[in-house]
Structure formats: C-alpha cells, structure tokens
C-alpha positions as CSV (number, residue, x, y, z in Angstrom):
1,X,-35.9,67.5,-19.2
2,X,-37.2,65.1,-17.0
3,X,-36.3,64.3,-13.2
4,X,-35.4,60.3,-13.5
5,X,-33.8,58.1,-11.0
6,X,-32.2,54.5,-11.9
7,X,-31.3,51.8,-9.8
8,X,-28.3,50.3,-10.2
9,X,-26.6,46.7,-9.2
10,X,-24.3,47.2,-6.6
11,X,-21.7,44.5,-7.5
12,X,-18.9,46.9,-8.6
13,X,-18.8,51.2,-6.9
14,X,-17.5,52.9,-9.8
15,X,-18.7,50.6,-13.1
16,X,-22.6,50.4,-13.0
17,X,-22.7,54.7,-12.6
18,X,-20.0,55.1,-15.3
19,X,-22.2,52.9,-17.5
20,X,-25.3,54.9,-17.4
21,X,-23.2,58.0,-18.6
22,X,-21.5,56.0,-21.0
23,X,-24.8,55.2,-22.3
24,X,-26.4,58.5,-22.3
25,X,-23.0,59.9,-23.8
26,X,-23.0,57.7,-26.6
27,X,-26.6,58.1,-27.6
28,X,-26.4,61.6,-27.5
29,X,-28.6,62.6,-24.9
30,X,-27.6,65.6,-22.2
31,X,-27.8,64.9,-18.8
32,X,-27.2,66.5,-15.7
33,X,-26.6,64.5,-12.5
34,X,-28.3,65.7,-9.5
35,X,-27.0,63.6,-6.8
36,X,-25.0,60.0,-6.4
37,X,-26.5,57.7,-3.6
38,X,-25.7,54.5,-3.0
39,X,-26.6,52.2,-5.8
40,X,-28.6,54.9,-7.2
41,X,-28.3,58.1,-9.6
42,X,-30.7,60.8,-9.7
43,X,-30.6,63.1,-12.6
44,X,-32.0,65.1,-15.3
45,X,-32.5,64.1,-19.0
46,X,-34.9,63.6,-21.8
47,X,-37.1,60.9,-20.8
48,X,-36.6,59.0,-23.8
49,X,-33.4,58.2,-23.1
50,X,-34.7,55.3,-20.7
51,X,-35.2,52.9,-23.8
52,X,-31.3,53.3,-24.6
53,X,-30.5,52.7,-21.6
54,X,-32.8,49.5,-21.1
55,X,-31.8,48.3,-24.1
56,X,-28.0,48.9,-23.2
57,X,-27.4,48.6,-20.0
58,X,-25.6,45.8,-18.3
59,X,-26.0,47.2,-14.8
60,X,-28.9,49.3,-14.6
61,X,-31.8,47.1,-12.6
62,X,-34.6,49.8,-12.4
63,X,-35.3,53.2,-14.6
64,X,-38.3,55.3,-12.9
65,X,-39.6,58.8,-13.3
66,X,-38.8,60.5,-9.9
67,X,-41.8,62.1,-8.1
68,X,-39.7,63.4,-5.0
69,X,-36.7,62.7,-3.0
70,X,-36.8,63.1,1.0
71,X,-34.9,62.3,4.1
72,X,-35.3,58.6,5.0
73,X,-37.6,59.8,7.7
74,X,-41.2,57.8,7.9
75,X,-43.1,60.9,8.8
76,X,-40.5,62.9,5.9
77,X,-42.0,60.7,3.9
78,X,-45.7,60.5,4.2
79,X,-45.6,64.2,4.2
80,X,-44.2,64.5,0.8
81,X,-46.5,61.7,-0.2
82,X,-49.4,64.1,0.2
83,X,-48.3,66.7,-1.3
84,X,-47.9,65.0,-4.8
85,X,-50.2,64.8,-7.4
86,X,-51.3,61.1,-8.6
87,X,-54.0,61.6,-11.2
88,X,-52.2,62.5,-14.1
89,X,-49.7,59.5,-13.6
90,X,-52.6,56.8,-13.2
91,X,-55.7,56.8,-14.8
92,X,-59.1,55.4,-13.8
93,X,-59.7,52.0,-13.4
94,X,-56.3,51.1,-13.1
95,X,-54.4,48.7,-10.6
96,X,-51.0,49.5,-9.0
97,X,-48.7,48.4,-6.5
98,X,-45.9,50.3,-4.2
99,X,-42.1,48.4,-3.7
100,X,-40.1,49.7,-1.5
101,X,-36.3,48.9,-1.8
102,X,-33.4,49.4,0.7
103,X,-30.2,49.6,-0.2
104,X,-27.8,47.3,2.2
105,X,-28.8,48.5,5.8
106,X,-29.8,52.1,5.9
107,X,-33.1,51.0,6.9
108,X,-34.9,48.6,9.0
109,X,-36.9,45.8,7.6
110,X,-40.0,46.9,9.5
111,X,-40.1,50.3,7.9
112,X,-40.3,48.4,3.9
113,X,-43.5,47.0,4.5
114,X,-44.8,50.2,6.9
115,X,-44.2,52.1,4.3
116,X,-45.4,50.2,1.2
117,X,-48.9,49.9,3.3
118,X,-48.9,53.4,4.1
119,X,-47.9,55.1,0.5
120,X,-50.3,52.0,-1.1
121,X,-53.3,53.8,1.0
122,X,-52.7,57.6,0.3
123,X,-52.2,56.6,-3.5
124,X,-56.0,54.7,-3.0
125,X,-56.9,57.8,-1.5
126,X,-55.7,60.6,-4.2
127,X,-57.0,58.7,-7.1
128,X,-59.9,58.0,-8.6
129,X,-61.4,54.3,-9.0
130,X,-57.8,52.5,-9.0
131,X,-57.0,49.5,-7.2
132,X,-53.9,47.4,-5.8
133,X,-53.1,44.8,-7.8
134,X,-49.5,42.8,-6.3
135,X,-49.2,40.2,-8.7
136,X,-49.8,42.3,-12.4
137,X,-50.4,45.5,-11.7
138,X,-50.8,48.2,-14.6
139,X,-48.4,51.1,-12.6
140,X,-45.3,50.3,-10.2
141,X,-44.7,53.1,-8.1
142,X,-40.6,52.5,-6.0
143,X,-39.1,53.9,-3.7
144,X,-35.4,53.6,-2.3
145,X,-34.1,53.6,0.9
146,X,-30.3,54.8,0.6
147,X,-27.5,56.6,1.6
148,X,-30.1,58.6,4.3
149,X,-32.2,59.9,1.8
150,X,-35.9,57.8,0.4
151,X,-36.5,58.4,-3.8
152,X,-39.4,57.5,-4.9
153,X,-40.9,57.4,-8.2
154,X,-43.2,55.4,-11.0
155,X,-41.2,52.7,-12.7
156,X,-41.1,52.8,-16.3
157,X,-38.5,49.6,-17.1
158,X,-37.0,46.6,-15.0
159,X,-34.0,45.6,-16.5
160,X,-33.4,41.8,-15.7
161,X,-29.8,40.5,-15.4
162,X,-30.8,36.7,-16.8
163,X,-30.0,37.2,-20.2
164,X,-26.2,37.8,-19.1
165,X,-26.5,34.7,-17.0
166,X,-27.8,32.4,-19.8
167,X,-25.0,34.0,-21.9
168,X,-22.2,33.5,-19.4
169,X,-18.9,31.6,-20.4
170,X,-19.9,28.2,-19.2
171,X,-22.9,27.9,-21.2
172,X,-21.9,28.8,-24.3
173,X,-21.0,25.9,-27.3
174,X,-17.5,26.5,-26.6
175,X,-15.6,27.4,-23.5
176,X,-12.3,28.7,-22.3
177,X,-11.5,29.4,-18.5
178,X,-10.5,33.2,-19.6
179,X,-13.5,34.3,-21.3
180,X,-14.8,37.3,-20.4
181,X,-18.2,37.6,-18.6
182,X,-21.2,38.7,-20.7
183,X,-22.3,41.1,-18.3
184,X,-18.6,42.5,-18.2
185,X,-18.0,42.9,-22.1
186,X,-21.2,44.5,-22.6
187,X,-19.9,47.1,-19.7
188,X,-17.0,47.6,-21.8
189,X,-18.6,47.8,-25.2
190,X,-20.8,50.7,-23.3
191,X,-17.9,52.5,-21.8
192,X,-16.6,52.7,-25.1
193,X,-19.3,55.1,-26.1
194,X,-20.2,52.4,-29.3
195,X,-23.1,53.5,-30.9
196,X,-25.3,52.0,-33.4
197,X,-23.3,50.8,-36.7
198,X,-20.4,51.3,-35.1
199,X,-17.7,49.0,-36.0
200,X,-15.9,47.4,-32.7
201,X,-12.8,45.6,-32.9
202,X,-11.7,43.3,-30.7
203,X,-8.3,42.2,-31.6
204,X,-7.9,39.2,-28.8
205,X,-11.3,37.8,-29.9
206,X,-11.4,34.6,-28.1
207,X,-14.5,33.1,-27.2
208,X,-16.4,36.0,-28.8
209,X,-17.8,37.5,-25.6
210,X,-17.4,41.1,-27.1
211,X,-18.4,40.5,-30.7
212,X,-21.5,38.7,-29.0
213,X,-22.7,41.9,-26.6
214,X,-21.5,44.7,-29.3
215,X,-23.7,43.3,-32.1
216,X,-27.2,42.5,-29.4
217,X,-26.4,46.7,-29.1
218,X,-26.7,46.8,-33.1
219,X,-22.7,47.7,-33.7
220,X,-20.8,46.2,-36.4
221,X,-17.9,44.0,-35.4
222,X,-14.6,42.0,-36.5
223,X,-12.7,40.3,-35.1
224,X,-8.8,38.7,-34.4
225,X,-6.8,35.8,-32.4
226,X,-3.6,34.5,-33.4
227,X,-4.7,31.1,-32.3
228,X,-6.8,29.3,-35.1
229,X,-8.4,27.4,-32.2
230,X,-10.1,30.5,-30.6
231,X,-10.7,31.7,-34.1
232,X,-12.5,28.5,-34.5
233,X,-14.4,29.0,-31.2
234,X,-15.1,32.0,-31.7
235,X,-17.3,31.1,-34.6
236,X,-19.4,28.5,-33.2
237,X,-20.0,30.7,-30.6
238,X,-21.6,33.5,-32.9
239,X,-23.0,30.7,-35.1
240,X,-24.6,29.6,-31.8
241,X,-26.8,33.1,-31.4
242,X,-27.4,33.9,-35.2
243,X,-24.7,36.0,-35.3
244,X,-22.4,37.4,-38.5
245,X,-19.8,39.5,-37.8
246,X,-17.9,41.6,-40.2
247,X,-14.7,39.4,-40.0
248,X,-13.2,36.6,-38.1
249,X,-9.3,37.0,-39.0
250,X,-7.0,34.6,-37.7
251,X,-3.8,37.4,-37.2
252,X,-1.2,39.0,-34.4
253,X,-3.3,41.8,-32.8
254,X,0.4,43.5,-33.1
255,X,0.2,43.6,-37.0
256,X,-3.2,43.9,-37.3
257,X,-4.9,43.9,-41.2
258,X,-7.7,46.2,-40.2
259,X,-7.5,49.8,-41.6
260,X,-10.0,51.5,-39.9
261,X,-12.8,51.0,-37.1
262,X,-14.5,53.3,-34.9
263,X,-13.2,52.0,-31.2
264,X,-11.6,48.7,-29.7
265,X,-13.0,46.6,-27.0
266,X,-10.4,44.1,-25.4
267,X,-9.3,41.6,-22.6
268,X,-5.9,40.8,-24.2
269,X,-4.3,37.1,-22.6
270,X,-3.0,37.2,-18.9
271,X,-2.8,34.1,-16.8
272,X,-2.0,30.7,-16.6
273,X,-4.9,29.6,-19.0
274,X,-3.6,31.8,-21.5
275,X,-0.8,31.9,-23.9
276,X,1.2,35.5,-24.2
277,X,2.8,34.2,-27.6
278,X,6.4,34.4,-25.6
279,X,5.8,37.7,-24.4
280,X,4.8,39.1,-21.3
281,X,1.2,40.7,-20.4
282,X,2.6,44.5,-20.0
283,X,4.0,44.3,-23.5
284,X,1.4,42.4,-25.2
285,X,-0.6,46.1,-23.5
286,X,1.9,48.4,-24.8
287,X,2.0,46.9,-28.2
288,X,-1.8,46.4,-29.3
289,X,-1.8,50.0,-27.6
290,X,0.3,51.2,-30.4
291,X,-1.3,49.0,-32.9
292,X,-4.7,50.5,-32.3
293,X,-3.8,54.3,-32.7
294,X,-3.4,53.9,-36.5
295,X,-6.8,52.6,-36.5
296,X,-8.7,55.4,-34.3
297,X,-9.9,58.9,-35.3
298,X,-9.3,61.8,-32.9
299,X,-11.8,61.7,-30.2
300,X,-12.6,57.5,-30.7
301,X,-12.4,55.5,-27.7
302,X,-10.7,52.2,-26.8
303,X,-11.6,49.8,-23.3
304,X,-9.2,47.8,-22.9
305,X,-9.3,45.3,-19.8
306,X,-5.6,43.8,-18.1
307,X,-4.2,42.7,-14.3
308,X,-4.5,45.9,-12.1
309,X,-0.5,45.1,-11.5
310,X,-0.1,46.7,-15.5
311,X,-1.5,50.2,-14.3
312,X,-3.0,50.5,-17.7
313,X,-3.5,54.3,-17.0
314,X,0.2,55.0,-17.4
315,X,1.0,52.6,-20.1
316,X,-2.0,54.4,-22.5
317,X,-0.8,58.1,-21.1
318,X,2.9,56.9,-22.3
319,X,1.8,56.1,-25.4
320,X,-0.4,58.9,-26.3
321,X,-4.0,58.7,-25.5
322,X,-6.2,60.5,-23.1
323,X,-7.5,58.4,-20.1
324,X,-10.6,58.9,-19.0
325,X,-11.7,56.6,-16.4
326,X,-10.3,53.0,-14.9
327,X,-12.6,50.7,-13.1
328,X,-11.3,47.9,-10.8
329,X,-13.5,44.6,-10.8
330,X,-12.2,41.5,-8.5
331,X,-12.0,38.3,-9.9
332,X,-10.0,36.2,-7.1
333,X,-7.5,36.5,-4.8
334,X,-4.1,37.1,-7.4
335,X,-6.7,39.0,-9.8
336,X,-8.2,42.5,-9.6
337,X,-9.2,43.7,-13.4
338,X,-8.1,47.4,-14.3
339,X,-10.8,48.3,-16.8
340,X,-9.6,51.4,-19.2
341,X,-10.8,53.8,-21.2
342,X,-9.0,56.1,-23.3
343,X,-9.1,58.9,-25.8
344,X,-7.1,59.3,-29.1
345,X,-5.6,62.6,-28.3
C-alpha cells in the first residue's frame, strides 16, 4: 500500500471525490482515505491503481506518489524537505522540475514561486548529477497548497480534461440542446461502479453521450429512445468515433426488451427541449425505476440523473433500492441536476 495524493477539479464539492472511489471500488482495489482537503484526497492504496484511474477518471487532474504532508508553513515546509530522501525517486543524470499549486486562496502568490525555487535547490542539493529542466523534464515533483496544510509528492499522471471538451454536445455530428455533457456521463458511468465488459444500459439514449463514455472505459452498451429521431442520432454519433454498440433499439424505456444488463446509466427527458411522451418528469422517474429492477442483480447499481425538485433519493427508496450517494451539479438558474445512485436491495 502506497501513500498517493490526487488532485482533483474543483467544479463540483461532492462529484470529483465520489468518482475517485467509484473508480477504485469498481476496479477492485482497497483503499483507505487518509484525509479530504480541498480539491484534494490523500489516501492509501496499491499504486497500480493510478492507471485505472487515469484511464477513468473524468475529474481527477493530477495522480502523485505523496512524499510528505505539512502545515502550509514556508519554514514547515523546508524542514520536511530535508528530511526526505530523493535518490531513490530520481536517478543520475536526470532533469526535473518543482510545481507548486494552490488551491483558491489559501496561499499567497509570492510564496508559489518562493517555494518552487527553494524545494527546486534542496532537490539539486540531495541528488546526484540531476538538473532542472522546466520545459520537458524527466521527473515532476507537486506540491499543493490547500485547506492549511502543503502535500507534496512526485507526479506520476496528468489527466487533461480536452478530450471531454472536443467531445462535448456541440461538437458532435448531431446535436440536441439536452444532451448530456461528456465529462458528466463519464461521471456517471464511473459512479455506477461499471467495470470492464460490463454491459450499460441507457434506456433514454439520445444523443449517445453515455453509450460514447461507457464503451472509451471498455464496457459493453445498448441502448433505447422512443423517438426514432434520437435513435437516428444516436447512431451517427457513435458512427462518428468508431463506435458499435451492442444495440440501438428504438422502444418505451417503460417496457423495455432488454432482459438482462449489469447497471443503467440515465438522464431521462426534463425541460422544454424535451418531450415527456405526455407524462410528467417525476413519473417518467418512478416508472423506468421500476422497469430497471427486473433487469439488475442484487448488489448492481443504477445512476440515474433528473431536476433536484424530483428528490430522486425518495422516489428510488419508495421503490425499493438502496441509495447510496446524490450529487447536485448546477446547470442554470431553474436547473440544479440531482445525480443518483442506487443499489438493488
């Protein structure tokens, strides 16, 4: 077990740190969390588990092997820097650079740069023939200013968020105004514990943005609309990144075909933009709720998404399944998302 930190995006409080333990749930490592900072979670694990998570994650930024964690204090600081051991984590002849992050304002500007200078010269000076190199260095070493407290480690993965952004709504072959955020389904496919081969089901398919992120995380997927535009959509869209998905069936998520899958990842309609088939949003809820327990083993999970005004927590409880977690994301002012997950009980 290895002392890791990761960095995570601070868009949403709850969603990126329920991620990462989604994550390390679902591939099967065991964890133990050490502390919760701001934007940042230190704990212990296998250290192999940072290539799930890279390859995973939606909002993890930064995965690093911790070295030490002190109070924010400069001379705190220095003092722990020289009490590490560098020469088994860089070898000889090798560059490296120091970045120093804080976290909103829980540290001065001045003290970023102080401190990268400082740290760059006691690493110089414990280590044999290495060198700073800012541009392409061969080792990162971070550090985090947060919540009081200064981790700092060596980096072993960035994690870039532009691959969600050149997969967003807006630039995909075809577009409708409720489509789910790549960044967002991804989230959800990952708080759904999904693991590799899994098949996903998302029964209000639409533009695809959860068949898209499930299968880039090597799960199986099918999926349903009861409009045979969206269906058609949907197709071009995974046609558009190479995609084949187990099923595209045009069908009421209500009275589903499907027999059996292994979780469900949704965003059922809500909106002007969308159509509720002459229902309202709450029931359409309640009703692919139902529809889904036939389909789930005891123990499988299902993340659904709907308007916080639902309370999707007490319409899953009603029905039967265990809730484990809800996560609130804003969209605009008449829009907070309640994002679910439950248990089949």
């Amino acid at each position: 077990m290895a002392k890791l930190f990761f960095l995570l995006s601070g868009e949403n409080e709850t969603l990126p740190f329920a991620e990462l333990s989604a994550i390390l749930e679902a591939e099967g490592y065991k964890y133990s969390i050490l502390e919760k900072l701001d934007q940042v979670i230190r704990l212990k694990s296998d250290a192999k588990c940072i290539k799930s998570v890279y390859l995973r994650s939606a909002y993890t930024r930064i995965c690093a092997l911790e070295l030490f964690t002190c109070e924010a204090y400069e001379d705190t600081i220095i003092d722990c820097m020289n009490d590490i051991k560098l020469n088994r984590l860089i070898n000889e002849n090798k560059s490296f650079a120091v970045r120093i992050k804080r976290i909103r304002n829980y540290a001065e500007k001045q003290i970023v740069m102080s401190l990268e200078r400082k740290i760059g010269k006691i690493i110089l000076n414990k280590t044999k023939k290495t060198r700073v190199n800012l541009t392409v260095p061969d080792n990162i070493f971070v550090g985090i200013l947060t919540s009081g407290k200064f981790v700092f480690g060596l980096k072993i993965v960035a994690i870039s968020p532009k691959p969600f952004g050149e997969r967003r709504p807006r630039k995909k072959p075809f577009f409708h105004p409720s489509a789910m955020p790549s960044k967002l389904a991804r989230g959800m496919v990952n708080l759904a514990r999904a693991k590799k081969n899994d098949l996903i089901l998302d029964p209000f398919c639409g533009t695809g943005s959860t068949l898209i992120e499930a299968t880039f995380i090597s799960c199986r997927t099918v999926g349903l609309d009861a409009k045979r535009k969206m269906i058609k959509g949907c197709k071009k869209n995974l046609k558009h990144f190479n995609i084949n998905p187990e099923g595209l069936i045009l069908a009421d998520a209500r009275k589903h075909p499907i027999l059996k899958v292994d979780c469900v990842v949704t965003d059922p309609p809500y909106g002007r933009c969308c159509s509720t088939m002459k229902s309202t949003t709450k029931k359409i809820v309640e009703d692919v709720l139902s529809a889904a327990t036939s389909l789930l083993d005891k123990g499988d999970k299902i993340c659904i998404a709907s308007p916080k005004s639902i309370h999707l927590s007490v319409v899953g409880e009603k029905i039967g399944y265990k809730h484990l977690e809800s996560h609130y994301v804003y969209v605009h002012g008449s829009l907070t998302r309640e994002i679910a997950v439950f248990e089949k009980n």
